[in-house]
DOSE-396060 format. One record per residue (C-alpha): residue number from 1; chain; y, x, z. Coordinates in steps of 0.1 Angstrom, whole numbers, always signed. Each point is the difference from the previous one (the first is absolute). Example, Ala and Ser with C-alpha at 12.3 -4.5 7.8 and 13.67 -1.06 7.14 Angstrom:
2
- n  chain  c2  c1  c3
- 1  A  -45  +123  +78
- 2  A  +34  +14  -7
! end
This chain:
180
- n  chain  c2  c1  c3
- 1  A  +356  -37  -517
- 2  A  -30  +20  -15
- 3  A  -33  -16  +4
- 4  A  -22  +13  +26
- 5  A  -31  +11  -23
- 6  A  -23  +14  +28
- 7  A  -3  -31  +22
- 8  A  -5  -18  -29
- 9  A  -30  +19  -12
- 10  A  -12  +5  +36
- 11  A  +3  -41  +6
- 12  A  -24  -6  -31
- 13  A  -24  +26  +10
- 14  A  -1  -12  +37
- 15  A  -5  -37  -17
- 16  A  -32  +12  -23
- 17  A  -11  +22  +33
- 18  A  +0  -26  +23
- 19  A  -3  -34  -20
- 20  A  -26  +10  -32
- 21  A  -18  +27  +12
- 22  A  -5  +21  +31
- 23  A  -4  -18  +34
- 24  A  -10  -33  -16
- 25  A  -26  +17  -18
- 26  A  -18  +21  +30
- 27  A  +4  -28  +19
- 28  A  -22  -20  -28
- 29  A  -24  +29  -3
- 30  A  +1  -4  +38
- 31  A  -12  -36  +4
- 32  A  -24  +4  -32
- 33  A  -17  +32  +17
- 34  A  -3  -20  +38
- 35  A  -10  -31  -15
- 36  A  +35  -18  +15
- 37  A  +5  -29  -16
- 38  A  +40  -7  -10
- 39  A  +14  -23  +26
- 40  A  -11  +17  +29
- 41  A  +18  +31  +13
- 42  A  -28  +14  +23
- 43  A  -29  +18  -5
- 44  A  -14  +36  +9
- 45  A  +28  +23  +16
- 46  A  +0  +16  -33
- 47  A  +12  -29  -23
- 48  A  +25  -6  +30
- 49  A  +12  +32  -7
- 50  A  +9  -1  -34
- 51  A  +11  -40  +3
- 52  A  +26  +11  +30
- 53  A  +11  +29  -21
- 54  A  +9  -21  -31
- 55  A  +17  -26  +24
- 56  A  +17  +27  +18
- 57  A  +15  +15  -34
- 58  A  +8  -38  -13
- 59  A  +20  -10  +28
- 60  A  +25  +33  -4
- 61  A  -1  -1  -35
- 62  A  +33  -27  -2
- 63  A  +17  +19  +25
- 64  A  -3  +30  -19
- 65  A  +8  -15  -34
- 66  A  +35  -13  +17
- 67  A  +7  +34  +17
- 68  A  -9  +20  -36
- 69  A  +23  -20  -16
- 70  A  +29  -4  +26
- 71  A  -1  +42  +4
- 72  A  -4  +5  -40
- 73  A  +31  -17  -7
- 74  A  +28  +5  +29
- 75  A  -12  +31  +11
- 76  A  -6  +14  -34
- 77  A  +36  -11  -13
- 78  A  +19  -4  +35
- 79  A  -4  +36  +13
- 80  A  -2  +16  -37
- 81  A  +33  -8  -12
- 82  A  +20  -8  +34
- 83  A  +21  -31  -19
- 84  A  +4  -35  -5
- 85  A  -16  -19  -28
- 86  A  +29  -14  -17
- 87  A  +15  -9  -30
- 88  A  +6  +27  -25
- 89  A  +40  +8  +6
- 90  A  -2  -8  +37
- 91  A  +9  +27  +28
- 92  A  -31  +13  +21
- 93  A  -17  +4  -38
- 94  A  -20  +29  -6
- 95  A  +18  +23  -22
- 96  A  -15  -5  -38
- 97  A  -17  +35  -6
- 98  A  -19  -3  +35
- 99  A  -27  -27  -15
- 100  A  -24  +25  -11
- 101  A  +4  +22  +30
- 102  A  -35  +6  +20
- 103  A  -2  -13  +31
- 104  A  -17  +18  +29
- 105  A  -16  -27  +19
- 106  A  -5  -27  -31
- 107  A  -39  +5  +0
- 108  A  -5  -3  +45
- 109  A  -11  -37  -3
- 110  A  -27  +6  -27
- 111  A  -16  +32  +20
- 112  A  +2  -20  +30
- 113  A  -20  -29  -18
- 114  A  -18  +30  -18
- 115  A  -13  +6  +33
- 116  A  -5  -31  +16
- 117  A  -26  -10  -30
- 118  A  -17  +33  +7
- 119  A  +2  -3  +36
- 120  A  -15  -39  -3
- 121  A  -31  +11  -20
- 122  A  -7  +25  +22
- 123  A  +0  -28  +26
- 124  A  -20  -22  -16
- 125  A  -24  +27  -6
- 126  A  -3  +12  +32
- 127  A  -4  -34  +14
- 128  A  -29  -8  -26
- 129  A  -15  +29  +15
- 130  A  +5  -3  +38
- 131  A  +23  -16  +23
- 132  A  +17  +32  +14
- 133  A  +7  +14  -33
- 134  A  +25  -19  -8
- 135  A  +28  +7  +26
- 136  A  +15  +35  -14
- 137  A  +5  -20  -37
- 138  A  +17  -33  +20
- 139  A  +22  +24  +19
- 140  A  +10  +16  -28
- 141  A  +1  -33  -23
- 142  A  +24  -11  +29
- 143  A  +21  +28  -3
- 144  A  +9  -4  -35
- 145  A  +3  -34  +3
- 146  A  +25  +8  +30
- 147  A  +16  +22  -21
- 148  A  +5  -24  -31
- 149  A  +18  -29  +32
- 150  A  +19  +29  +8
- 151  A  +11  +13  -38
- 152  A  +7  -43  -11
- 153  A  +18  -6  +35
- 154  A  +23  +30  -6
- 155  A  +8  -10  -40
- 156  A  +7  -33  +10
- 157  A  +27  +13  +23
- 158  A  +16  +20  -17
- 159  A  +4  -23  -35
- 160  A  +10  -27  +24
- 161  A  +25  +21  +22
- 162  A  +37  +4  -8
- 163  A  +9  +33  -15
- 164  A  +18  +16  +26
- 165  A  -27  -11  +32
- 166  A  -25  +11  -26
- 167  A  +13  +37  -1
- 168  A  +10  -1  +39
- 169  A  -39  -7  +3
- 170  A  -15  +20  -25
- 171  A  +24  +31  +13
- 172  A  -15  -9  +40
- 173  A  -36  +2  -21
- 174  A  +9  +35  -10
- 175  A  +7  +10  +31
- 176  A  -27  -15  +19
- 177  A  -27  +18  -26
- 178  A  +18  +29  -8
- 179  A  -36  +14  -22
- 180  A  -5  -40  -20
! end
């Protein structure tokens, strides 16, 4: 199995984003600048603002970790290669020149995380600034996430599926999306 890189990168990046820097910070500045002192979550509709946007982007964070990771590693190797991971002799083994062949799809999980970061600090500032701006970057937050469910849902199926179901399924895919 070759090691996912992308979600790997992407996980630590989204750690130092969310955990050392970022939210935590504006939401610091944020209390500093209202004069909120640190238990309380209330204030002035503005610190409100920036509090519920770094909760907001806290409480989807695991989720998308899980999903990152999930799509980075069976969808990445499941629908690349099209075989089981088995032992080097064993039938269903990818041919040994094939290793090093490019696959089309291996980098889908990273852009989609690509743009779910993106799409999350364009939430949380458009929520920082007003209420309403923050709805087009949570839809499309929400897409990607939907997409990266969608992307680890369909490489756990098909590592976990028997060969033979596996192409029957893949082949009904095909012919169900016909442009994919």
């Amino acid at each position: 199995m070759r090691w996912p890189f992308w979600p790997l990168s992407l996980s630590w990046e989204s750690c130092c984003k969310e955990g050392l820097k970022g939210s935590r910070d504006k939401v610091i500045s944020a209390r500093r600048a209202f004069r909120v002192p640190p238990p309380l979550t209330t204030g002035p509709p503005e610190f409100q603002r920036v509090y519920r946007a770094q909760v907001n982007c806290s409480e989807y964070f695991p989720l998308f970790l899980a999903t990152l990771w999930v799509a980075g590693i069976f969808f990445h190797e499941g629908l690349g290669s099209g075989q089981t991971r088995t032992h080097p002799g064993a039938p269903g083994r990818a041919p040994a020149g094939s290793r090093g062949r490019a696959r089309p799809l291996a980098g889908t999980a990273a852009l989609c995380g690509l743009v779910y970061l993106f799409a999350r600090l364009r939430y949380f500032q458009g929520y920082a600034r007003s209420a309403q701006q923050r709805l087009t970057p949570l839809y499309a937050s929400a897409r990607a996430l939907w997409l990266l469910v969608a992307l680890a849902a369909l490489g756990l199926l098909v590592h976990f599926l028997p060969r033979a179901l596996r192409a029957a399924l893949l082949g009904r895919l095909g012919t169900l999306l016909p442009g994919a």
